[in-house]
N, C-alpha and C positions, 0 to 999 in steps of 0.2 A: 809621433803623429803619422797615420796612414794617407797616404795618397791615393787614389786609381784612378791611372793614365789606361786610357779607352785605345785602343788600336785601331787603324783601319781597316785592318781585315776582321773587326768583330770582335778579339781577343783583347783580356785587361790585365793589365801589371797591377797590383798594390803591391806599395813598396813604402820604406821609411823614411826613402832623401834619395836623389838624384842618383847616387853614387849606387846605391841599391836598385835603381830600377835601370842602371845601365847593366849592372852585374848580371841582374834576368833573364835584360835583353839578349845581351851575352852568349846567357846560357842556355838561350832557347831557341835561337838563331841556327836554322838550317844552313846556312852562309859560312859562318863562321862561332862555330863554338867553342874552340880549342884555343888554346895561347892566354893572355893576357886581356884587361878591359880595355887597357890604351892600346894594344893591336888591335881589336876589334876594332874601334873606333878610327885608327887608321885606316883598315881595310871599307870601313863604311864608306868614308868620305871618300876611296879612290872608286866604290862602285858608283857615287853619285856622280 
């Protein structure tokens, strides 16, 4: 099953489960693209 998670800046992930729209996220992220999902998701939460 497909998802699409709508962005606030305009842009939309479809994805197949959580784990895949983080992986996107991920990898399309100006921020941090590089490394692993669970570093990203580190580095999120120390930006917030």
């Amino acid at each position: 099953m497909l998802t699409t998670y709508r962005l606030k800046d305009g842009d939309k992930i479809i994805a197949t489960s959580p784990v895949d729209f983080l992986h996107q996220l991920r990898t399309g992220s100006r921020f941090d693209s590089e490394g692993t999902d669970e570093e990203y998701m580190v580095h999120f939460a120390h930006r917030l």
